[in-house]
C-alpha positions as CSV (number, residue, x, y, z in Angstrom):
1,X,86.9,77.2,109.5
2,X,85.2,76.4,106.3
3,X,87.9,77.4,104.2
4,X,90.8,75.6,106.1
5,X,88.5,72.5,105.6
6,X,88.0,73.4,102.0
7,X,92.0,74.3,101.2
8,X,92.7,70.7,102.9
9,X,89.9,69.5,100.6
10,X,91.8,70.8,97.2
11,X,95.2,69.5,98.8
12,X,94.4,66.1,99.3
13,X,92.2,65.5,96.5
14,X,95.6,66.9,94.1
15,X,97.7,64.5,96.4
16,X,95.7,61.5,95.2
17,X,95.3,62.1,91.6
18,X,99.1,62.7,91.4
19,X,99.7,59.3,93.3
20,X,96.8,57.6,90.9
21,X,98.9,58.9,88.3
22,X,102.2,56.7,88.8
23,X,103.7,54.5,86.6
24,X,103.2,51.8,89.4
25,X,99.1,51.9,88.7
26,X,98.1,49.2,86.7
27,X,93.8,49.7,86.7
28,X,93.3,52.8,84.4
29,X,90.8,55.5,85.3
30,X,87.3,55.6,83.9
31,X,85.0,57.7,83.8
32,X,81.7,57.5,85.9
33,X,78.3,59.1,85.9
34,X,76.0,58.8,89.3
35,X,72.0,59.5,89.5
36,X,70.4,59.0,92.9
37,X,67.4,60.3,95.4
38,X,68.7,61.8,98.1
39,X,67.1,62.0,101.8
40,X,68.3,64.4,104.4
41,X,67.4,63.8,108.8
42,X,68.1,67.0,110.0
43,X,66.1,69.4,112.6
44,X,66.5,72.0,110.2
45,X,67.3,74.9,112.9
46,X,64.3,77.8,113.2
47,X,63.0,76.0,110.7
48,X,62.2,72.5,112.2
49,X,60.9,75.0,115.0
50,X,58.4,76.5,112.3
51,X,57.2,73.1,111.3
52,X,56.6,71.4,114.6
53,X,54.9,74.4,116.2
54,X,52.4,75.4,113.0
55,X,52.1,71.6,112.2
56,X,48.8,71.5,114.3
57,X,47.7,74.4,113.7
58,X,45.7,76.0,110.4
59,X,45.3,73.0,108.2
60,X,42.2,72.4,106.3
61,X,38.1,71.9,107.6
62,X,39.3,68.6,109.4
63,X,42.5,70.2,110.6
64,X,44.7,68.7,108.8
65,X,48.5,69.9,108.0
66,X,50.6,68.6,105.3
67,X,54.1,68.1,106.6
68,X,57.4,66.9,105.2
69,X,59.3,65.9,108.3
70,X,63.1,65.6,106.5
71,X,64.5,66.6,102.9
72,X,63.9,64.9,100.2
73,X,65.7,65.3,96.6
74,X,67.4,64.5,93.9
75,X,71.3,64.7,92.5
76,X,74.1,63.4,90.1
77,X,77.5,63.1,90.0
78,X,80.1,63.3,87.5
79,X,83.7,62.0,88.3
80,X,86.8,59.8,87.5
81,X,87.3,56.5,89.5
82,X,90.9,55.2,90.0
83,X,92.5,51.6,91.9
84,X,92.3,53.0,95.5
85,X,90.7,56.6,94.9
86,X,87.9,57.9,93.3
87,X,87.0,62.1,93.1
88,X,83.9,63.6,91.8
89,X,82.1,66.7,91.7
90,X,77.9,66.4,92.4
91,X,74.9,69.0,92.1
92,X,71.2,68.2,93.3
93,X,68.3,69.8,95.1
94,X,66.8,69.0,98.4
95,X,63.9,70.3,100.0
96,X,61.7,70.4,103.1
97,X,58.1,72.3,103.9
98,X,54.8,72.7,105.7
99,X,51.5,73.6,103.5
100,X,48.9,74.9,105.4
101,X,45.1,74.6,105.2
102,X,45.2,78.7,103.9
103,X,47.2,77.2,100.4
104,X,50.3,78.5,101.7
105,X,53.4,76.6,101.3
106,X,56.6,77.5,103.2
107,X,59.9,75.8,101.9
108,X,63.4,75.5,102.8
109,X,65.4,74.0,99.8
110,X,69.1,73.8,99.0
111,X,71.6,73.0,96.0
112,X,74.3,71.7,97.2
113,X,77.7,71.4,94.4
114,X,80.3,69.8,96.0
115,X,83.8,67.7,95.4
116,X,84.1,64.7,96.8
117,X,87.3,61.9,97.5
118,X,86.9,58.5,98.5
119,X,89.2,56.3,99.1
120,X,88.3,52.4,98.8
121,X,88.2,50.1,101.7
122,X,87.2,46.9,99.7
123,X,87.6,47.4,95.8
124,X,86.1,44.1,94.7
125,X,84.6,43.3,91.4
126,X,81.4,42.6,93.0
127,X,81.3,44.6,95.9
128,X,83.4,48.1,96.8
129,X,83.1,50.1,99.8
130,X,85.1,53.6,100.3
131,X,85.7,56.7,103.2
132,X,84.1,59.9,101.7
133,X,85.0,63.6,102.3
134,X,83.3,66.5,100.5
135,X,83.2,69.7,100.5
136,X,81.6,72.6,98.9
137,X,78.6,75.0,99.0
138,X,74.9,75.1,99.4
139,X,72.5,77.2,97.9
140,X,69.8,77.8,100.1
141,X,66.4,79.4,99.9
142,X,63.4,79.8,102.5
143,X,60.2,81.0,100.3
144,X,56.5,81.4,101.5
145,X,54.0,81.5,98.6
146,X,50.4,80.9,97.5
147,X,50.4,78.3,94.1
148,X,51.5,80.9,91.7
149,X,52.9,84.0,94.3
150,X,56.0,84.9,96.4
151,X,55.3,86.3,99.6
152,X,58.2,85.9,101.4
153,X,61.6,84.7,100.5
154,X,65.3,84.6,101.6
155,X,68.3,83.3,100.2
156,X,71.4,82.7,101.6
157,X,75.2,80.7,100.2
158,X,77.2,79.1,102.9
159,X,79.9,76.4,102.5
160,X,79.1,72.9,104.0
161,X,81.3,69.9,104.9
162,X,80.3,66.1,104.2
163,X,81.8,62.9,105.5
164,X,80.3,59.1,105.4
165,X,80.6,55.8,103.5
166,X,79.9,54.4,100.5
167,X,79.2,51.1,98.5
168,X,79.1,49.9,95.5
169,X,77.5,46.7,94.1
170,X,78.3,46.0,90.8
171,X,75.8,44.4,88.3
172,X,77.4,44.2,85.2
173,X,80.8,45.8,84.6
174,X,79.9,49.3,83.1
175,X,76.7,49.2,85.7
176,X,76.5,49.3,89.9
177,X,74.2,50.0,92.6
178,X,75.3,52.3,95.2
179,X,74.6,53.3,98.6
180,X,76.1,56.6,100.4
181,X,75.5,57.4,104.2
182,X,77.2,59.9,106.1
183,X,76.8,63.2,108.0
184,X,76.3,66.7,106.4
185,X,77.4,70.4,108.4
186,X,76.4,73.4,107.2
187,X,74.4,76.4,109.0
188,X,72.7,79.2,107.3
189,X,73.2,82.8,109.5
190,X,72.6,86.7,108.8
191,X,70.1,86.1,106.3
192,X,68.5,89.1,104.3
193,X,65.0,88.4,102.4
194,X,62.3,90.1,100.6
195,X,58.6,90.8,101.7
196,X,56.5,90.9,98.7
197,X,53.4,91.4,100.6
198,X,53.8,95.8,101.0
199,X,52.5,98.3,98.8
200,X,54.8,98.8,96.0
201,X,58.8,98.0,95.9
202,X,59.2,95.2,98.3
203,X,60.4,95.1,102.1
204,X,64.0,94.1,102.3
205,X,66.0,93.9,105.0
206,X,67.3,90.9,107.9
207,X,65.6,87.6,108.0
208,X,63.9,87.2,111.5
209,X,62.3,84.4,113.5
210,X,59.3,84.8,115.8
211,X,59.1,82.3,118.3
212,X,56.4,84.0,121.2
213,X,55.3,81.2,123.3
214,X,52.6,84.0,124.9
215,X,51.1,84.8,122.0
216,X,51.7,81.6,120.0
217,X,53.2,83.2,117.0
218,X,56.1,81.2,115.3
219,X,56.8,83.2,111.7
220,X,59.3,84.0,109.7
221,X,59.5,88.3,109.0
222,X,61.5,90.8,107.2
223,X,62.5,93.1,110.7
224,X,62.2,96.7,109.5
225,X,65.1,98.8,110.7
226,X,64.5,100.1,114.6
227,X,61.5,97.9,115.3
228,X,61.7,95.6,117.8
229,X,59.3,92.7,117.5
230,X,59.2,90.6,121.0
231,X,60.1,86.8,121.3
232,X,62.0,87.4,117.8
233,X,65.8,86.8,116.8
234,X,68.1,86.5,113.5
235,X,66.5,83.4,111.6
236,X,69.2,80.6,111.8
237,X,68.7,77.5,109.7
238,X,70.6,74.3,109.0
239,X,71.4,71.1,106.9
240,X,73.2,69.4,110.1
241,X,72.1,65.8,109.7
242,X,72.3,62.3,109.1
243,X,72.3,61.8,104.9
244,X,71.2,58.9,102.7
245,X,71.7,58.9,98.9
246,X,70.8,55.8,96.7
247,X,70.8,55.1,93.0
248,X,72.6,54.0,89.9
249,X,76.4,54.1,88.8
250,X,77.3,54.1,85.2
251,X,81.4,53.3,84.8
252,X,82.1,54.7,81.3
């Protein structure tokens, strides 16, 4: 499904420069360079489970837990704005964790590069508002680590899908404020990870999640090969969420 979604992707976005490029176009295509802090809202999958079970517990001699209850980051984007389109191509980094009152931090980040199109609904000089579709991949990481040591880490590439809105307010021509807001879909599965925490070469093998109610043990493991571990499962996380990205525009 992913790559129907992302052949679609390359087909429309060629379809739009090629109409941009008629003789009939009268507003010529400049260049455009975004900057913007990015928040994600999503439950995060085994993840979100980790957090809100280990939130209360640990923490330091008052009990406290430091928590980051969505993803937070930071991006650009680098693209070429037209009369009715505009396509881009963005990078950034997001990230979400739990530190606990032992000094260990457990993070779930992401990169995510991705195209975008959007076509504009309002193209004012003041004010410009446009439909956005994306497409691309994220570049995701779970790590558990002391200040300066890996314990525990998984990675894991998966290809995610992004739709929303977008405005623009313009402050001076070459200058704008914008706000994007939309959904992001991506899901993270049959992930492999490293314990660094053995004797020697490290433990590698599938990325599990314990979630024993009984025993109140929510963790993240490397499952060795032919031993079962009770109450656990394939670790599954996700960036399905509402998205908010803010910042500045510069029109080159």
């Amino acid at each position: 499904m992913g790559k129907i979604f992302f052949y679609v992707f390359i087909l429309t976005l060629l379809a739009s420069v090629c109409a941009e490029s008629l003789p009939a176009q009268t507003q010529k295509p400049r260049l455009y360079v975004k900057f913007s802090g990015n928040a994600v809202f999503s439950a995060a999958g085994d993840f979100g489970d980790f957090v809100d079970k280990n939130e209360n517990i640990g923490g330091d001699v008052a009990g406290n837990v430091s928590t980051r209850s969505f993803f937070r980051g930071y991006g650009g984007e680098i693209g070429l704005e037209m009369k009715k389109h505009s396509v881009g191509i963005s990078a950034g980094y997001i990230e979400r964790y739990l530190d606990t009152g032992s000094l260990t931090r457990h993070t779930f980040s992401a990169v995510p590069i991705f195209l975008f199109i959007r076509y504009k609904l309002v193209n004012g000089s003041f004010f410009k508002a446009s439909l956005t579709l994306g497409e691309g991949v994220y570049l995701a990481a779970y790590k558990e680590k002391t200040a300066d040591t890996v314990l525990l880490k998984s990675m894991k590439n998966s290809l995610g899908f992004h739709g929303g809105v977008s405005v623009d307010l313009n402050i001076f021509k070459f200058l704008a404020i914008f706000v994007d807001a939309g959904y992001r879909l991506v899901s993270f599965k049959e992930m492999k990870g490293k314990d660094y925490r053995t004797a020697g070469a490290p433990l590698e093998g599938d990325f599990y999640y314990q979630a024993n109610q009984d025993l109140g043990q929510y963790v993240f493991f490397i499952k060795q090969p032919n031993k079962a571990v009770p109450g656990s499962r394939p670790a599954v996380l996700n960036l399905n969420g509402f998205a908010l990205s803010a910042g500045l525009k510069i029109i080159l």
